[in-house]
C-alpha positions in Angstrom: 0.0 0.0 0.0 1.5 3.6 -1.1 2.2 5.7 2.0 -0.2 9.1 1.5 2.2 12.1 1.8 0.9 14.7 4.0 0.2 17.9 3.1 -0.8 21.1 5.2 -3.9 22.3 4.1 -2.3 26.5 3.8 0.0 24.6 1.7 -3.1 22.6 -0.8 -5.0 26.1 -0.6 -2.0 27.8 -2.3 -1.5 24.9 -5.1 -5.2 24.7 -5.6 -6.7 27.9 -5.4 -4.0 30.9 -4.5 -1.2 30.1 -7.3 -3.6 30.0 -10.3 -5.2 33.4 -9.2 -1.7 34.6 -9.3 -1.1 33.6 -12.9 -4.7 34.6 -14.1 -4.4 38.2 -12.3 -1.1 39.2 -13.2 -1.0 37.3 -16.7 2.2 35.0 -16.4 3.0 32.4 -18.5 3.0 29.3 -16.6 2.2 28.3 -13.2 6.3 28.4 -12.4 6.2 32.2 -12.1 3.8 32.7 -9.6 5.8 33.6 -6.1 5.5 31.4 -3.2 6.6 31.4 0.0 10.2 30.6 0.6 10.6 31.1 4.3 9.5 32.3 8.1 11.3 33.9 10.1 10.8 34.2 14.1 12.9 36.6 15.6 12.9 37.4 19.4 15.9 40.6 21.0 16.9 40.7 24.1 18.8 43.5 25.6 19.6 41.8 28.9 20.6 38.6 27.3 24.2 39.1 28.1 23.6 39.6 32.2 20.1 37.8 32.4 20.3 34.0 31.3 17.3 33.3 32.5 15.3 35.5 30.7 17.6 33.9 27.2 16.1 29.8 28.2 12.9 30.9 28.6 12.9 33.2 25.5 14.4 29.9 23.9 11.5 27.3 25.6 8.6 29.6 24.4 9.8 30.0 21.1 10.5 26.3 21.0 7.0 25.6 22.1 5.1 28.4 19.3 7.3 26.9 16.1 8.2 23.1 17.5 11.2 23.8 16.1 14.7 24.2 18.4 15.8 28.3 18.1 19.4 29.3 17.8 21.1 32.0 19.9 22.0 35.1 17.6 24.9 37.1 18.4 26.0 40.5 18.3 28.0 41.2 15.1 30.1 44.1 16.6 31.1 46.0 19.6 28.6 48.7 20.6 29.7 50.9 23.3 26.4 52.8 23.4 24.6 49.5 24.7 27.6 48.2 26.6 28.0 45.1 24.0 31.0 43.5 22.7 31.3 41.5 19.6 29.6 37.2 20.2 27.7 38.5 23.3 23.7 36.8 23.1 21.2 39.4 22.1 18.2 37.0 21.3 17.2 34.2 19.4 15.4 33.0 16.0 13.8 30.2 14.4 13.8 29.6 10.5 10.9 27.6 9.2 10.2 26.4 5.9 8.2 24.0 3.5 5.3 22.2 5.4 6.6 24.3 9.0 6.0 27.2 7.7 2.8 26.4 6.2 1.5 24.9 9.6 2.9 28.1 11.3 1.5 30.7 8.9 -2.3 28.3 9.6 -2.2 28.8 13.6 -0.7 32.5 12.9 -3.9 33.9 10.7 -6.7 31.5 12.6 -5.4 31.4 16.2 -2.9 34.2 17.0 -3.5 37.3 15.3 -7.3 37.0 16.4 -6.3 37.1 19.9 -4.1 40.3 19.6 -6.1 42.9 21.5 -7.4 45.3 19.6 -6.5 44.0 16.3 -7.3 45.3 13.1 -5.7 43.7 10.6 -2.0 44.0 9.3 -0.4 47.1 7.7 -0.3 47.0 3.8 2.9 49.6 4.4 5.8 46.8 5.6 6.7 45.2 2.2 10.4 45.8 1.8 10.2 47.0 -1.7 11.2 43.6 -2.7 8.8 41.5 -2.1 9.2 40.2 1.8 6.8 41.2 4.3 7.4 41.6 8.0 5.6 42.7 11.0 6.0 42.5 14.7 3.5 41.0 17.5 3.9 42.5 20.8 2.8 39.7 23.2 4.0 35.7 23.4 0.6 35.1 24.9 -1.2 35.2 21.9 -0.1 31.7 20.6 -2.2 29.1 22.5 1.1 27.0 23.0 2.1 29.5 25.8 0.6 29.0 29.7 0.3 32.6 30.5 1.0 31.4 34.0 4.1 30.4 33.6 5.5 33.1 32.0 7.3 35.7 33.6 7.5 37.9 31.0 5.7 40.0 28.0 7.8 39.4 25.2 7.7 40.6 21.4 9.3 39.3 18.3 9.3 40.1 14.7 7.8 37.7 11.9 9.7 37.9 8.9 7.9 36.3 5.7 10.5 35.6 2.4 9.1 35.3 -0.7 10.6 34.2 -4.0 8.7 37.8 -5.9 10.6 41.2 -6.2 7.4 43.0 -6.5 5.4 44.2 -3.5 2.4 44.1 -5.8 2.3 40.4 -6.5 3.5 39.8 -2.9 0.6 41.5 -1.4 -2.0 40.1 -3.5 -0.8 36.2 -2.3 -0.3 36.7 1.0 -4.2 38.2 1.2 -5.3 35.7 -1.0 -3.3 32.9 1.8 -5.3 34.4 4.5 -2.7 37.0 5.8 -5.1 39.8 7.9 -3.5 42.6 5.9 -5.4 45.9 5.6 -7.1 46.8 2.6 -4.9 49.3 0.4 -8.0 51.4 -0.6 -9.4 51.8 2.9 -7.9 54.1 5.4 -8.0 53.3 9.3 -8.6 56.2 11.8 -4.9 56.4 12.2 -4.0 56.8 9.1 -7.0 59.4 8.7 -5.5 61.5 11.1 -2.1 61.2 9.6 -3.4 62.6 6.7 -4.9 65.6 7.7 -1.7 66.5 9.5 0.6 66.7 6.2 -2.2 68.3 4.4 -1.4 71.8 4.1 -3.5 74.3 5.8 -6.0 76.6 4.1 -4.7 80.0 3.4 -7.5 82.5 5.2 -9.9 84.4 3.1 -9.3 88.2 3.1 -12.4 90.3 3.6 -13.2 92.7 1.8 -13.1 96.3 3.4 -16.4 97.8 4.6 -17.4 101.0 3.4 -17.1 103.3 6.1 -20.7 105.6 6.5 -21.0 108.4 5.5 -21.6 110.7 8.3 -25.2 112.8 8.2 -23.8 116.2 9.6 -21.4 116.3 6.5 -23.9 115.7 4.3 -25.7 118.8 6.1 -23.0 121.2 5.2 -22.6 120.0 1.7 -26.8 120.9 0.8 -26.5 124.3 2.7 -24.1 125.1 0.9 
């Protein structure tokens, strides 16, 4: 008996449906030059790393538990006085997912995670990198249901970095929506970005008035019959 392979079902939604709405939109050729997805990235910064290690495990055991896959400890690249860090000293810690992982991951992420975020309202259509990669940043662990928000001590963020195999934003943007990826709507304008608006708009030049005619005084016009 052949063994069935398994297949995530983010991954059969973008063969099946996502993939050929690519090539019908944006008129390619053949199904090979429609983007896809070539990795996620989970990246969580620590400034305290270097004097706190147990704030570095447990950053490592949570981000174990959300991704199922081990992390790795990223160092610093140079010496920074500023922030009193030398060159190899821990400053946090990421996870690389790809094929079905990051299928799986991106399924829990739109369904189960960003729904929890308080006060969501849907991604921001303004992170592409002007090639083709989107990232974003979620400000609380406690939103994936792996976590016990008992035990943790505490509110981490991290930064979700999707690759893609497109250089346009365009294309990018339209699969990632059409995945299931909670971005905004390019054409509709949150409160926020309402508000932003009317700032740069440049402000109305006032309206001079014209000058009122003064009166013309009865006594004067006295003098001028008499005489």
């Amino acid at each position: 008996m052949a063994k069935v392979e398994y297949i995530p079902s983010y991954k059969k939604k973008y063969l099946n449906d996502v993939r050929p709405h690519l090539v019908k939109k944006f008129n390619l050729k053949s199904m090979m030059q429609a983007p896809k997805i070539q990795k996620i990235t989970l990246n969580i910064g620590l400034g305290d790393a270097k004097n706190n290690s147990k704030a570095l495990q447990a950053a490592l055991d949570e981000l174990m538990l959300i991704t199922g896959q081990k992390p790795v400890i990223t160092k610093a690249r140079k010496d920074v006085s500023n922030f009193k860090v030398r060159k190899g000293f821990p400053v946090g810690c990421k996870v690389t997912l790809r094929k079905n992982y990051m299928y799986e991951f991106l399924e829990r992420l739109c369904a189960v995670a960003l729904p929890r975020t308080r006060d969501f309202r849907g991604l921001s259509h303004k992170s592409f990198d002007g090639q083709g990669n989107y990232s974003f940043g979620i400000k609380e662990q406690v939103v994936f249901p792996e976590i016990d928000y008992d035990k943790v001590d505490t509110i981490r963020g991290m930064d979700v970095i999707i690759t893609t195999s497109s250089d346009s934003d365009e294309i990018s943007y339209e699969m990632l929506r059409a995945l299931g990826l909670p971005i905004r709507d390019k054409t509709v304008k949150t409160e926020e970005e309402e508000v932003e608006t009317k700032q740069q708009a440049p402000a109305e030049e006032p309206v001079e008035e014209a000058p009122a005619e003064e009166p013309v005084e009865e006594a004067n016009l006295n003098e001028e019959n008499n005489g």
